[in-house]
C-alpha positions in Angstrom: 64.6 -67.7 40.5 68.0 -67.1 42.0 68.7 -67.1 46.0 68.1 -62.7 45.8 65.1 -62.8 44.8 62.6 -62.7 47.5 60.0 -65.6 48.1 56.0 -63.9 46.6 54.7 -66.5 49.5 56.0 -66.9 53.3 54.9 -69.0 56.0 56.3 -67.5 59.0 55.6 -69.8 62.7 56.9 -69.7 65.6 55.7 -69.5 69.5 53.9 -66.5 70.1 56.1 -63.8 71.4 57.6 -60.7 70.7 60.3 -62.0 68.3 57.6 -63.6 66.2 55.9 -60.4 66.1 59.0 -58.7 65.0 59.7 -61.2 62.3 56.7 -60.5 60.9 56.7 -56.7 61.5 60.0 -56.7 59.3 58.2 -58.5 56.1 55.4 -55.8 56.4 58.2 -53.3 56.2 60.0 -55.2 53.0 56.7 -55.1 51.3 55.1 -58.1 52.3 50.9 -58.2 52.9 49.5 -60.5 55.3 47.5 -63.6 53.5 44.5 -64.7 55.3 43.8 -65.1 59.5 46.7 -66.1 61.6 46.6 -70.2 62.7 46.8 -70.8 66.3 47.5 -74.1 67.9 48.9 -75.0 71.7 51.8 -77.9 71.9 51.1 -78.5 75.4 53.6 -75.9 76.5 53.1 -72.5 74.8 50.6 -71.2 71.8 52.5 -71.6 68.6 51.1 -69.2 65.4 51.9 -69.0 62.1 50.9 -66.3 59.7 51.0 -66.2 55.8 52.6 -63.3 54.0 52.7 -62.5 50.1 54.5 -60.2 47.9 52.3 -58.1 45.9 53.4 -58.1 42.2 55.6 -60.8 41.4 54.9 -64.1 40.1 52.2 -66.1 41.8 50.8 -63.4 44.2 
């Protein structure tokens, strides 16, 4: 695998606002599926989510 081919499994996180949604809004667009429910977890200060993503036909997905 060289650095231009894209990942077939992402783990995106981050706190959960509108530029989180948007990162993940832009791997639907590139092709990406979503993997399963969303995790949700509170650090005391703000709810912090993470989503998994996969690439439909390459290696592993």
């Amino acid at each position: 695998m060289n650095e231009q081919d894209p990942l077939s499994y992402r783990l995106i996180t981050g706190p959960d606002d509108a530029e989180f949604c948007e990162r993940v809004s832009a791997l639907l667009d590139d092709g990406y599926e979503l993997y399963g429910s969303p995790a949700l977890t509170y650090n005391g200060e703000r709810v912090i989510v993470a989503q998994a993503l996969v690439l439909p036909g390459t290696a592993g997905a």
